[in-house]
C-alpha positions in Angstrom: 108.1 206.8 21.1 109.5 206.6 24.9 106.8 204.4 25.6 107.9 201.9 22.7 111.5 202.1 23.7 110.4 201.7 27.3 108.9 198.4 26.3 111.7 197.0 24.7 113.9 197.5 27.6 112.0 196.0 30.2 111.2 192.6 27.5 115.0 192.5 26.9 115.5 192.6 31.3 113.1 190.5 31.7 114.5 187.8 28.7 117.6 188.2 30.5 116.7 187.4 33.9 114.7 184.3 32.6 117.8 183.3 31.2 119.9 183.6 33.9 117.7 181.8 36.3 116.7 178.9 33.5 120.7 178.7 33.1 121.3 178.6 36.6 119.1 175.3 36.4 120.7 174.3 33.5 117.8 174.1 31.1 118.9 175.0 27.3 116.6 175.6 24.7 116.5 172.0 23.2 115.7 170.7 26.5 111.9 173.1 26.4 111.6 172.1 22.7 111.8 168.1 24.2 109.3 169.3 26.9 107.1 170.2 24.0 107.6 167.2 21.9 109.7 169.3 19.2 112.5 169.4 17.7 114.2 172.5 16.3 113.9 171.6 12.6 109.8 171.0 13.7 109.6 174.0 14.9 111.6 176.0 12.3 108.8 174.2 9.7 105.8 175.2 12.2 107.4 178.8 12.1 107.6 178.6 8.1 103.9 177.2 8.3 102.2 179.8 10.3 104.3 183.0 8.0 103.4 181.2 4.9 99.4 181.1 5.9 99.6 184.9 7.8 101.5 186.8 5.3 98.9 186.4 2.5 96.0 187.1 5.1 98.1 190.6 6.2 98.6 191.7 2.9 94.7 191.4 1.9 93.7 192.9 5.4 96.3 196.0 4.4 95.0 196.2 1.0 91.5 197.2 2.3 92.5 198.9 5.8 95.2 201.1 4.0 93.0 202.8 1.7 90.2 203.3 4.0 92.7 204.9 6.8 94.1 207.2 3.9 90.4 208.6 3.4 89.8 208.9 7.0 93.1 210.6 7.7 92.5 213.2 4.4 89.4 213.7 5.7 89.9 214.6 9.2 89.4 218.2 10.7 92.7 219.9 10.9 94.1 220.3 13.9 93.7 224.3 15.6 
């Protein structure tokens, strides 16, 4: 659990130094969108796009994995 909460701390230090230095050059987030030939309501639909093909995938994938890690875990040794 420290490990997770580690994690998270250094990603939000490091978002916030990228920040501050792409704000000290005064690049906002539409100008990397124009870098990359989007706009903001693009990408919102490529967002939409890639959850609307993933989500069905995840739940199959969990649908098989989920039982078969249930078996596994009621199967294992106990612990001394």
């Amino acid at each position: 659990m420290y490990d997770i909460l580690w994690g998270l701390v250094r990603f939000a230090i490091a978002s916030l130094l990228t920040g501050v230095v792409l704000s000290f050059f005064r690049v906002g987030p539409n100008d990397l969108l124009a870098m990359l030939g989007l706009t903001p309501e693009s990408a919102l639909a490529l967002l939409q796009r890639g959850f609307a093909w993933a989500l069905p995938n995840m739940m199959l994938g969990s649908m098989v994995l989920v039982p078969i890690w249930l078996v596994a875990y009621m199967f294992r040794p106990p612990k001394a």
